[in-house]
SEDRENFI-342341 format. One line per field, with one value per residue (C-alpha): residue number from 1; residue in one letter; x, y, z. Coordinates in Angstrom, 2 decimals. Each point is the difference from the previous one (the first is absolute). Layout:
// SEDRENFI-342341
rovo = NUM	...
nuvo = A	...
c1 = X	...
c2 = Y	...
c3 = Z	...
// end
This chain:
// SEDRENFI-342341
rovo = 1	2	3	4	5	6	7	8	9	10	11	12	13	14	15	16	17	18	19	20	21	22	23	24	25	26	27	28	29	30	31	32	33	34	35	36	37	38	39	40	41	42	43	44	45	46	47	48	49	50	51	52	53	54	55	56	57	58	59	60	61	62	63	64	65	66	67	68	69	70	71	72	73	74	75	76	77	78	79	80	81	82	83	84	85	86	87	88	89	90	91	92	93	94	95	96	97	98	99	100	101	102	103	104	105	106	107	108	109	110	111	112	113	114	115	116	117	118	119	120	121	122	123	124	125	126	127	128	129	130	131	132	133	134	135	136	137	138	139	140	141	142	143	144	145	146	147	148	149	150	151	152	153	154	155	156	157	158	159	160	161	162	163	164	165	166	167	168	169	170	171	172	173	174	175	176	177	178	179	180	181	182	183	184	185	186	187	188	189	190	191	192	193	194	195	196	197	198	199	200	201	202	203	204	205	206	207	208	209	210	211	212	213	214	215	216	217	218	219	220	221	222	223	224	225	226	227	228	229	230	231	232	233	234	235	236	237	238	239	240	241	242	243	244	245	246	247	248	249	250	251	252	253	254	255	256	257	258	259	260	261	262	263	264	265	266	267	268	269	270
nuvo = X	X	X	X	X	X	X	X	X	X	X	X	X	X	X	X	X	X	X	X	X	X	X	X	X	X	X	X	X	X	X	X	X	X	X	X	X	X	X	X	X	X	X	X	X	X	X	X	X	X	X	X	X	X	X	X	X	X	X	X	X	X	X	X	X	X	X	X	X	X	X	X	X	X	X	X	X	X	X	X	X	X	X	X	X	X	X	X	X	X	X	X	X	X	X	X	X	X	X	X	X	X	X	X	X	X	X	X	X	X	X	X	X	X	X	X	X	X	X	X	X	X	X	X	X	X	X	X	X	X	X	X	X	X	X	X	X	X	X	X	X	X	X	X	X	X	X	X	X	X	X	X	X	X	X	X	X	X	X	X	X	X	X	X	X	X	X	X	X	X	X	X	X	X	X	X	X	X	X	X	X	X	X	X	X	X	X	X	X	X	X	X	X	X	X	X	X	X	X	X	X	X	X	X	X	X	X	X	X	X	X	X	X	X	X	X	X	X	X	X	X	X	X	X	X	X	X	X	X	X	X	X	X	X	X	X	X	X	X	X	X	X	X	X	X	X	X	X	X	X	X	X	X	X	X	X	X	X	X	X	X	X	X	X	X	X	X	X	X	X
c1 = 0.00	1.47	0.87	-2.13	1.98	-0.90	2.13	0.18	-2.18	1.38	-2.03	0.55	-2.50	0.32	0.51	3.37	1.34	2.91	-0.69	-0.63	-1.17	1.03	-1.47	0.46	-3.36	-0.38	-1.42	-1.97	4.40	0.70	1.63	2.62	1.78	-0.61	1.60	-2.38	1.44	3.38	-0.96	-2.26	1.94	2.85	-2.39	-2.38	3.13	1.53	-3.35	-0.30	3.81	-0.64	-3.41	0.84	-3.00	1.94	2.17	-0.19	-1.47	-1.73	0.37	-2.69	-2.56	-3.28	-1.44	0.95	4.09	2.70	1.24	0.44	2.94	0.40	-2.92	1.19	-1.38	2.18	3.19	-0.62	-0.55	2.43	2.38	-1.49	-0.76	3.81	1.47	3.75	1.46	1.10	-3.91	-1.05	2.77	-0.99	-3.86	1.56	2.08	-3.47	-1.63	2.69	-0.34	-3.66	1.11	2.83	-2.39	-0.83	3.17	0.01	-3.11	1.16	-2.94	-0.10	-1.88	-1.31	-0.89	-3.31	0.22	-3.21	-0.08	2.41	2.45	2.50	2.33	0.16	-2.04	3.35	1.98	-2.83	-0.25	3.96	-0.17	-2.07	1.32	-1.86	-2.06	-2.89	-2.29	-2.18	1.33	-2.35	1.79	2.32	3.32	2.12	2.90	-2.15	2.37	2.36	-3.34	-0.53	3.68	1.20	1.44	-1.34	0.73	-2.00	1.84	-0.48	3.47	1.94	-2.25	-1.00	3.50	-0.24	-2.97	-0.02	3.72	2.46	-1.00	-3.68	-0.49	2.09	-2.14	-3.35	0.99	1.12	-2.46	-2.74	-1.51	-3.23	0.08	-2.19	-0.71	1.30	3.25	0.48	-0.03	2.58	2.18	-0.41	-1.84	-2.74	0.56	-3.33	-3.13	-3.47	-2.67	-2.98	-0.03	-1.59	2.51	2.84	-2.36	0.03	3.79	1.04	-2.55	1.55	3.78	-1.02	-1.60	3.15	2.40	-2.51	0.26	3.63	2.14	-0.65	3.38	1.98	-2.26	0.64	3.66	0.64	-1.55	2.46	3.10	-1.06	0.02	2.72	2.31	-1.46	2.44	2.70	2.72	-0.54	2.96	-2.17	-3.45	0.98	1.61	-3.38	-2.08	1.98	-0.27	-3.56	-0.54	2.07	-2.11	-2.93	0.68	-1.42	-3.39	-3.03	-0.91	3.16	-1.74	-3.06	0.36	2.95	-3.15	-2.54	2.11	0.52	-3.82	-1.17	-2.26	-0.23	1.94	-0.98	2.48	-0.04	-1.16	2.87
c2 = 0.00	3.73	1.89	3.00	3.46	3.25	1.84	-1.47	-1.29	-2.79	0.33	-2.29	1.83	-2.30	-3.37	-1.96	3.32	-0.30	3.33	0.60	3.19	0.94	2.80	2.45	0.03	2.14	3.17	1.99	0.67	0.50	-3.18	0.68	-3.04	-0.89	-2.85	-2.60	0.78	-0.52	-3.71	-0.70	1.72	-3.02	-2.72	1.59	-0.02	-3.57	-1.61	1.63	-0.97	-3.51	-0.07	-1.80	2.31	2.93	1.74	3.82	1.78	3.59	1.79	2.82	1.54	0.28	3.25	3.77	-0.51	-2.63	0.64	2.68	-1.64	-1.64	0.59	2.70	-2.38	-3.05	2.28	0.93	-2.96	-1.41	2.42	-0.56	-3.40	-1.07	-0.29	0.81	1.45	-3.63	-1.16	3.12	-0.89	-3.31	0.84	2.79	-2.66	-2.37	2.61	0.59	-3.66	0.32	2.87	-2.33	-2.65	1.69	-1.10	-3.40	-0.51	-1.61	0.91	3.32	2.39	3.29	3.41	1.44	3.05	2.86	2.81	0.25	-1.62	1.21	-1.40	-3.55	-0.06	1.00	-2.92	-2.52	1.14	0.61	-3.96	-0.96	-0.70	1.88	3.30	2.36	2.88	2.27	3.12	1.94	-2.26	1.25	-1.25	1.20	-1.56	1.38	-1.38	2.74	2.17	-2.46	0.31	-2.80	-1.91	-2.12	-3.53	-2.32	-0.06	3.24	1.43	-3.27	-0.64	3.45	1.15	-2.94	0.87	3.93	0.47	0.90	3.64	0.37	-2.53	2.22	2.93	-1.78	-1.40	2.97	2.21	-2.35	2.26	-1.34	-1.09	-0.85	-3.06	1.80	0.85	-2.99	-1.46	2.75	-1.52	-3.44	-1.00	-1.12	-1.48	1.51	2.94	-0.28	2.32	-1.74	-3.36	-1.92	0.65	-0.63	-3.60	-1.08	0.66	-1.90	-2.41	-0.62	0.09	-2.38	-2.31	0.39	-1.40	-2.53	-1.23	-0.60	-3.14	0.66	-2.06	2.84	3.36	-1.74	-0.27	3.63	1.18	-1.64	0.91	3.39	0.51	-2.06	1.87	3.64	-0.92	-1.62	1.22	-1.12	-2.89	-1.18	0.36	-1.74	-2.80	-0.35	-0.34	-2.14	-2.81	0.65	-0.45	-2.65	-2.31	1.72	-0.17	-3.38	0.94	-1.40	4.04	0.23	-2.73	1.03	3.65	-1.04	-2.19	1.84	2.60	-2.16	-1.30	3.63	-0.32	0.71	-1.44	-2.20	0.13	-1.59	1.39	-0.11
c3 = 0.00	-1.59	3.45	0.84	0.68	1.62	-1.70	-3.39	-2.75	-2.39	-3.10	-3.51	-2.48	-2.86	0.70	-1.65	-0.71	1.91	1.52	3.67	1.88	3.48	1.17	3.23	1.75	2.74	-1.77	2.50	1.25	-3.13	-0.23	3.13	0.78	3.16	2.41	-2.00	-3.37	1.03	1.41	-3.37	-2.65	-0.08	0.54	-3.02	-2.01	0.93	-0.82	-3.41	-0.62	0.48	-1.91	-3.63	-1.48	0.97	-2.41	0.44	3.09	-0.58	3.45	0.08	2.81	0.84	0.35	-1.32	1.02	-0.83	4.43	2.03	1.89	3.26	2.73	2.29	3.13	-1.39	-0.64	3.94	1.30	-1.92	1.74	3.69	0.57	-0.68	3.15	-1.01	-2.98	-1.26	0.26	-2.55	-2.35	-0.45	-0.65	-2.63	-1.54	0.10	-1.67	-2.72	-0.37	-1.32	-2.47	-1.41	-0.23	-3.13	-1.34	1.49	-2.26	-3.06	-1.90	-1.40	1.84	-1.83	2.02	-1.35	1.97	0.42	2.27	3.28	-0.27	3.46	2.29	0.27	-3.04	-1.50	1.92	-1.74	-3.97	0.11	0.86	-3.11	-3.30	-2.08	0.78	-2.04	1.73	-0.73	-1.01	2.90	2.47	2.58	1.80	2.65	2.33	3.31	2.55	0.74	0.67	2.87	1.11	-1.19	-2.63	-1.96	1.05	-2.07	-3.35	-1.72	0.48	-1.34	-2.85	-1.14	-1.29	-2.13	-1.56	0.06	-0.28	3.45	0.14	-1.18	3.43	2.25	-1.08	0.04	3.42	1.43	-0.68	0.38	-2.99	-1.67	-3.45	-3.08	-1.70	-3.07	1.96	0.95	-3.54	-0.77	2.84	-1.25	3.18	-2.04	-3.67	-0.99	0.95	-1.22	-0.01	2.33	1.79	-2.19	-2.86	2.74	0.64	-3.31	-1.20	3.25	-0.90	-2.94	0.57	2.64	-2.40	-2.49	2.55	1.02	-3.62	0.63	0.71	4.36	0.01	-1.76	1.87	3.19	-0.79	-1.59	3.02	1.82	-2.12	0.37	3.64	0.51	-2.24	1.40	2.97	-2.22	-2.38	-3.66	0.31	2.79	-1.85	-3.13	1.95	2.21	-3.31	-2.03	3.11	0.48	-4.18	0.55	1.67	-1.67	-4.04	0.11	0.85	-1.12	-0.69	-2.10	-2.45	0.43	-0.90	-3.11	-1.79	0.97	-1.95	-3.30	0.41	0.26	2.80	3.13	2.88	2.97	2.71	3.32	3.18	2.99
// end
C-alpha cells in the first residue's frame, strides 16, 4: 500500500508514462517546510527511486507558490530543543541530508517552479536536475535576512549553477529576484509566461527523457554529479568504467535496431 504524506502528494497522471509527480502540499504556508517535510521528503524520494515505473520525477506545488522556505516555528525549535551545540549540528546535517537526497535520487527530478520561491526553497530546486518557472515567479537567498547563513545547500551548489560571484551577491544581499532574472543567471534553463504553459513544456521534456534508455538517463545523471566534484582526468576515467560494464546492455541493442528498424524503442525498466 502507496504511503500517505502530510506534506507531499505523489501523483502519476498518465499511467506507463514513466513520469511521476511529487508535489509540496502544505499551501495555506505557502508551502514552508516544516519538521514533517524534512522526515518525508527522503522517504518520498527513496520510494520513487526504487519504483521500476519511475523514470523522471516532476517536483512542483500545490497552491499559488513553489515554497516560502523553512517554517519560522521549525527553524526555532530547531534551534531550542537541541540541548548542546553538537545536538543542533547534527539535526542541520539531517536536514541537509533530505536536500541532498535530491541527488541521491537516481531518477531525474525536474523543478516546475510558480510563485515564491525563498530560502530553503533555494537549497531544494538548486538540488534538482533540471529547473523551468514562470517568468512572474520570484527567488531570493532569505537567510542572511534572518542572520544567518544559509546551511542547507544553497551556498555549495549555487556557484555552480549561477557562477562564483552572481551567488555571493544574491546571497549577500538576500535581494529578490525574477523568474526572468533568474533565467538570465542560468538558475533556470527556461521562463514561461503563465503556469499552464510552464505545465505543459515540463510535461513534455519530462515525457522526452522518459522515452529514453532509463539505463543511460540514470547513468548521465550520475556522471554528471560525480564529475561536478572531479577534475576531467578523474571524470573521464569514472565514465569509461561505468560504460564499461554498461556497453553491453540490453538498451544498447535495443536502441541500435530499433534504430535500423525505424521504430520506436522498448527499453527495460531498472
Amino acid at each position: 500500500m502507496e504511503e500517505k504524506y502530510k506534506t507531499l502528494v505523489i501523483d502519476q497522471k498518465t499511467p506507463n508514462s514513466g513520469v511521476f509527480y511529487l508535489y509540496l502540499n502544505n499551501p495555506k504556508q505557502r508551502n514552508a517546510l516544516t519538521r514533517d517535510f524534512f522526515s518525508e521528503f527522503p522517504k518520498a524520494l527513496h520510494a520513487l527511486d526504487h519504483n521500476p515505473d519511475v523514470t523522471v520525477i516532476i517536483l512542483s506545488a500545490i497552491g499559488d507558490h513553489f515554497c516560502s522556505g523553512i517554517e519560522l516555528s521549525s527553524l526555532s525549535s530547531t534551534a531550542t530543543d537541541a540541548p548542546s551545540g553538537e545536538s543542533l549540528r547534527r539535526n542541520i546535517l539531517a536536514m541537509q541530508d533530505s536536500i541532498t537526497a535530491l541527488e541521491r535520487c537516481r531518477k531525474p527530478v525536474i523543478a516546475s517552479i510558480h510563485g515564491a520561491c525563498i530560502g530553503g526553497a533555494i537549497d531544494i530546486i538548486t538540488a534538482c536536475d533540471i529547473r523551468y518557472c514562470t517568468k512572474d515567479a520570484f527567488f531570493s537567498v532569505k537567510e542572511v535576512d534572518l542572520a544567518l547563513a544559509a546551511d542547507l545547500g544553497s551556498l555549495q551548489r549555487l556557484p555552480t549553477i549561477v557562477g562564483f560571484g552572481n551567488a555571493m551577491e544574491l546571497a549577500l544581499t538576500a535581494r529578490r529576484f525574477s523568474g526572468l532574472e533568474a533565467k538570465e543567471l542560468s538558475l533556470v534553463s527556461r521562463a514561461f509566461d503563465s503556469k499552464d504553459e510552464l505545465h505543459e513544456a515540463v510535461w513534455n521534456v519530462a515525457l522526452e527523457i522518459a522515452a529514453k534508455s532509463p539505463l543511460a538517463v540514470v547513468g548521465t545523471k550520475t556522471v554528471l554529479l560525480k564529475s561536478r566534484d572531479l577534475t576531467v582526468d578523474q571524470g573521464l576515467d569514472y565514465v569509461a568504467t561505468m560504460n564499461s560494464a554498461r556497453l553491453f546492455s540490453s538498451d544498447l541493442t535495443e536502441a541500435v535496431a530499433a534504430h535500423i528498424q525505424k521504430r520506436k524503442p522498448v527499453y527495460s525498466k531498472l
